[in-house]
N, C-alpha and C positions, 0 to 999 in steps of 0.2 A: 744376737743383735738384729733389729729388724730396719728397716729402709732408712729411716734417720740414722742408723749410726748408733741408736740407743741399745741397751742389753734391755730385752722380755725376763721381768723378774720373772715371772710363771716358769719361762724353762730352768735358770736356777736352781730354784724349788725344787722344782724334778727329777734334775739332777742329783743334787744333795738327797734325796729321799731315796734314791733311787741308788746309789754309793752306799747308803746306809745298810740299806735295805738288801744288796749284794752278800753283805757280810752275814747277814741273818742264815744266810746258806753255806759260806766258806767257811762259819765258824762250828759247823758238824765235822768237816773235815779236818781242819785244826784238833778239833776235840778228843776228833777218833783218829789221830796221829796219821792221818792218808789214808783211811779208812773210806772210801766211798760210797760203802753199806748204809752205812747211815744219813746220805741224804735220798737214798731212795727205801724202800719196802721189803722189796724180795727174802732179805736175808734174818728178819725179825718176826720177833712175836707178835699176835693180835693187839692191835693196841688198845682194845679196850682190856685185856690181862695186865697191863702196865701204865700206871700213869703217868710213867717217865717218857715213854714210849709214844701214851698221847700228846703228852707237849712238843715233844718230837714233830709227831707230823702235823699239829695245827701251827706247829711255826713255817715250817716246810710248804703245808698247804698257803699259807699266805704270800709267802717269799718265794719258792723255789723255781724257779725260770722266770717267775715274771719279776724281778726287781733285773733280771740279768737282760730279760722281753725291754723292759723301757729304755735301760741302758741303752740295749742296741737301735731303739727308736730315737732317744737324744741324739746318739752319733751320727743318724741319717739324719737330722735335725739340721745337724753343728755343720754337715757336710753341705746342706740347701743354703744356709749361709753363708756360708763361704765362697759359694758357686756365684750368687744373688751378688755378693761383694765386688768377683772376680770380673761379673757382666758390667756392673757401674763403673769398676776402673777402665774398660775395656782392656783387661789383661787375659789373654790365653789359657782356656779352661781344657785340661787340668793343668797344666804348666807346673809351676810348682807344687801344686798339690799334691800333686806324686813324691817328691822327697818330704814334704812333711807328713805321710804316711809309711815313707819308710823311717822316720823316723821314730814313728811313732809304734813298726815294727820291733826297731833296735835296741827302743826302752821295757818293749814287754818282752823282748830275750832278756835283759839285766834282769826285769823282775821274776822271771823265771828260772833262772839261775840261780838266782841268791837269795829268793823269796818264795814263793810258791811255782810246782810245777802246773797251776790250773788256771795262770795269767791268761785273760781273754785279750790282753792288747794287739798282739801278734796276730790275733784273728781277726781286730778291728781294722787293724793297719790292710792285711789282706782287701780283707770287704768294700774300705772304701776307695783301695785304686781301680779293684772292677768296677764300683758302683759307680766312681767320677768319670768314666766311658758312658755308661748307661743314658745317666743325665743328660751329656752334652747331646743326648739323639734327639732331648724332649720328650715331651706329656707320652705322645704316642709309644714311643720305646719304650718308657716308663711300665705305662701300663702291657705292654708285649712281656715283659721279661719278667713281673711279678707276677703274673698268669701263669707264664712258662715252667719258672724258679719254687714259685710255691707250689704250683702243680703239681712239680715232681717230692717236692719234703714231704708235701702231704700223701701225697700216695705211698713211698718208701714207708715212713712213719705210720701208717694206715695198715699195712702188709708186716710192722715188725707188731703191731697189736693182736691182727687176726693170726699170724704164727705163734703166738704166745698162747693166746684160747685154742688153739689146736691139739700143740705139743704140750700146754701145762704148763710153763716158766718163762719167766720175763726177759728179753734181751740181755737187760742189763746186769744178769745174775751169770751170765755166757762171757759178756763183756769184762768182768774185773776180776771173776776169779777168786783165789785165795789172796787175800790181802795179809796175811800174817808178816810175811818178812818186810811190807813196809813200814809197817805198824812197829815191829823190834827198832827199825830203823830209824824212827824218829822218835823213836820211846828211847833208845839207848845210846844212837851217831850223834858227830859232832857234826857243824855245819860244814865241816869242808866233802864229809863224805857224803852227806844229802845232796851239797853240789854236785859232785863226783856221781848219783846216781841218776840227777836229772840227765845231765850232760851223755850221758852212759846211755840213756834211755830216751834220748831225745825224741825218736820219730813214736813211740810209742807214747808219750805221752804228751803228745801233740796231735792225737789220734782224733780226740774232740774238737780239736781247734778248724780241723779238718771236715768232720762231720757236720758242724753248722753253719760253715761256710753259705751254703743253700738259704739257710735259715736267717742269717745276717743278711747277707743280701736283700733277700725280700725283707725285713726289718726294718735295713738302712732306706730305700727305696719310699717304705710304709712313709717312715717319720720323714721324708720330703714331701709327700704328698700331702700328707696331714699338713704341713706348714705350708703348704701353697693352699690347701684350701680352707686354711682359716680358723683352725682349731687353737691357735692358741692365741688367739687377737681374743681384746677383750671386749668388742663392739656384740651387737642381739646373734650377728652370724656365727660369731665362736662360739657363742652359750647355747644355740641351737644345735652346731655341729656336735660341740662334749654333751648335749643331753643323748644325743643316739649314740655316744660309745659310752656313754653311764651305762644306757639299757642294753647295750652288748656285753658287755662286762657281769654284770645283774644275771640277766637272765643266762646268760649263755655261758659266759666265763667261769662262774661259782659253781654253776651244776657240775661242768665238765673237767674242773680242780678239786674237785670233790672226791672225784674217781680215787686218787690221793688214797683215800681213806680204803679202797678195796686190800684187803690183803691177800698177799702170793707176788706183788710185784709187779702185774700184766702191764700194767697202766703204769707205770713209772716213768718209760720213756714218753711215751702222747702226750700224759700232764706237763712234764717240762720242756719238751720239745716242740709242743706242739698246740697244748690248751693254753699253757700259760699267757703269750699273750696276748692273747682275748681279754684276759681280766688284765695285763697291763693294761690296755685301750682304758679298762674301766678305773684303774687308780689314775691314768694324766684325767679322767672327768671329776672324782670324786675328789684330788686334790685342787686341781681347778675349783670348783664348786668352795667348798673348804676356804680356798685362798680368799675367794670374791665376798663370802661371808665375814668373812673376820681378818680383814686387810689387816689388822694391827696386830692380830696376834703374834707375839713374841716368838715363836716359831718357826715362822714364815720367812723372817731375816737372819736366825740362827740358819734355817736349811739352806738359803740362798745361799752364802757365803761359804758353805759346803762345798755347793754345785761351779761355786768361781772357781773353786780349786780342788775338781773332783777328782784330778789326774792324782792330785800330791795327794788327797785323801783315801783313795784306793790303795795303792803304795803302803802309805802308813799306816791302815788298817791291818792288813795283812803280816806288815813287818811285826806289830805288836801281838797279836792271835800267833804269829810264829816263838814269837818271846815264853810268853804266857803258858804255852802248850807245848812244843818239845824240849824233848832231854836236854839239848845243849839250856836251855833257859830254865824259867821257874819249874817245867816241868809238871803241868796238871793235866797231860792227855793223858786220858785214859780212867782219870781218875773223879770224876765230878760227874754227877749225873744229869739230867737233861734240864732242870730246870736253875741247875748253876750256873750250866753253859749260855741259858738265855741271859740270865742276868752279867754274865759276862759282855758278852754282846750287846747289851745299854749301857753298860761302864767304858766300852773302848768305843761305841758310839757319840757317848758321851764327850769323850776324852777327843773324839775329832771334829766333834762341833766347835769345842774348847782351842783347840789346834788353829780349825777354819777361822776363827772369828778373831782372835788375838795375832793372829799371823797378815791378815786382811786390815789390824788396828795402824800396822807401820809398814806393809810393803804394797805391791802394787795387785802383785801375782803370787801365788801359792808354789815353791819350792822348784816340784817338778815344772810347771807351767813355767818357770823363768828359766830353767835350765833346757826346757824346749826352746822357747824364744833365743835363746844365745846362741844354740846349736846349730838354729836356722838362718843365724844371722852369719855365723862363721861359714857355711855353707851358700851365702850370698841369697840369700831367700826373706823375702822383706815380708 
């Protein structure tokens, strides 16, 4: 919502593309039954030996951190708004803010419990009660902490690249190990015992949620600043600000998600931790751009209504890729090869645009988003 009170179709948009565009990544994992291997390199063949292999990682190279990169810039987004809201009321910043982030912790424990163990909500929820400190310091703090904050991802992330060119293998082949008994386990358990192993396995596999903490932060931080300075207004100053993150994106973003394509794995953590989003910066210009060309395309308003209800759409994404792909369900991880698994991923894509837009025909709010609203309201939080 911007000063009037109105919702910025653009951010929407970006949202809903950006939802979508998550799943392009969690549905490797789904596939490969908690298999982690396969959204990164390390653990496969050259891919130009395999075609399946190459669809693999040009899906990967397009989606993987940065659809997760924008998400976490929307949330710094959604969070400047709120802030900007809080100032007009003259209401107490963060004040509430704080329970509707742990709220917003308490729904990505459910969905990690009963849905996937790689819900980023819990990390969201994290991020944005330190980030709503940060803010209220101003421009100054702002820019103090994201110097600071990025400072240090970038260096740590910088130092697990040049250890890998040392020693020959990539973090991430350190980090996960033998995946066999999780893979038996969603090829063969039912869902009480997959809960039974998140639950079991909580602080481990919450290990990520942990690690990008740094990386959210500076994220959330980003996408405030971008909306203070104008990047997504549609007056000459916005179209000037996204042409220089087009040509960051372009030139910088592509080369360095490219890396992607090195095999042995070195590069697996940098491109998704740390190249990706650069070229997000470049899809909010290229979708921007996009939008302003062709306001009507049919598109534009499917993904909007996405983006209204991107909380319920994440949720039901995952629920269905949970259906679809382990044993308790249909039952096809493991079994389809890479370019099934893509077209899978436009079919339940499909199926939530479908969802967004008939669900938006008769109610106000998207599922989860009104079961927020109520929760905050029973917890006195207007």
């Amino acid at each position: 919502m911007n000063r009037n009170n109105k919702r910025i179709r653009l951010l929407d948009i970006l949202r809903g593309f950006a939802v979508l565009g998550t799943l392009g990544t969690n549905i490797w994992i789904f596939a490969y039954l908690g298999d982690l291997s396969y959204i990164f390199t390390y653990d496969h063949s050259a891919w130009w030996d395999s075609i399946q292999d190459f669809i693999r990682i040009l899906i990967l190279f397009l989606v993987n951190g940065k659809m997760l990169g924008l998400l976490t810039i929307m949330f710094g987004v959604g969070l400047e708004l709120k802030y900007q809201q809080a100032l007009r009321k003259g209401n107490a910043w963060p004040g509430v803010y704080i329970w509707t982030s742990f709220i917003l912790m308490m729904e990505g424990f459910i969905h990690f419990t009963l849905v996937m163990e790689y819900d980023i909500l819990m990390s969201y929820g994290v991020t944005a009660i330190i980030v709503s400190f940060i803010v209220k310091g101003g421009d100054l703090v702002i820019a103090r902490a994201m110097k600071m904050i990025g400072g240090l991802h970038c260096g740590f992330m910088l130092l697990l690249l040049v250890q890998g060119m040392v020693l020959g293998f990539s973090a991430s082949a350190v980090s996960f190990g033998d995946m066999k008994e999780i893979v038996l386990l969603y090829q063969n358990g039912s869902w009480i015992e997959q809960i039974q192993y998140r639950l079991l396995n909580f602080v481990f596999l919450r290990t990520e949620v942990i690690f990008v903490i740094p990386m959210n932060i500076f994220l959330f931080l980003l996408g405030i600043r971008l909306m203070r300075s104008g990047v997504f207004s549609s007056d000459e100053h916005g179209k000037k600000q996204r042409k220089k993150l087009f040509k960051l994106g372009l030139y910088a973003g592509v080369p360095l998600n490219l890396l992607i394509f090195v095999p042995g794995g070195i590069f697996d953590f940098p491109v998704r931790y740390l190249f990706a989003p650069i070229l997000s910066l470049g899809y909010i210009a290229f979708i921007a751009r996009a939008v302003e060309r062709t306001q009507s395309f049919w598109l534009w308003g499917k993904l909007e209504k996405v983006g209204k209800m991107s909380l319920s759409c994440y949720v039901v994404q995952n629920l269905i890729s949970a259906i679809v792909f382990y044993g308790w369900g249909i039952g096809l991880g493991g079994k389809i090869n890479s370019a099934a698994v893509v077209l899978i991923w436009l079919f339940i894509s499909t199926i939530q645009v479908l969802f967004a837009n008939v669900w938006l025909e008769h109610y106000k709010f998207g599922p989860m988003e009104a079961a927020r609203r109520y929760t905050s309201r029973l917890a006195g939080i207007k």
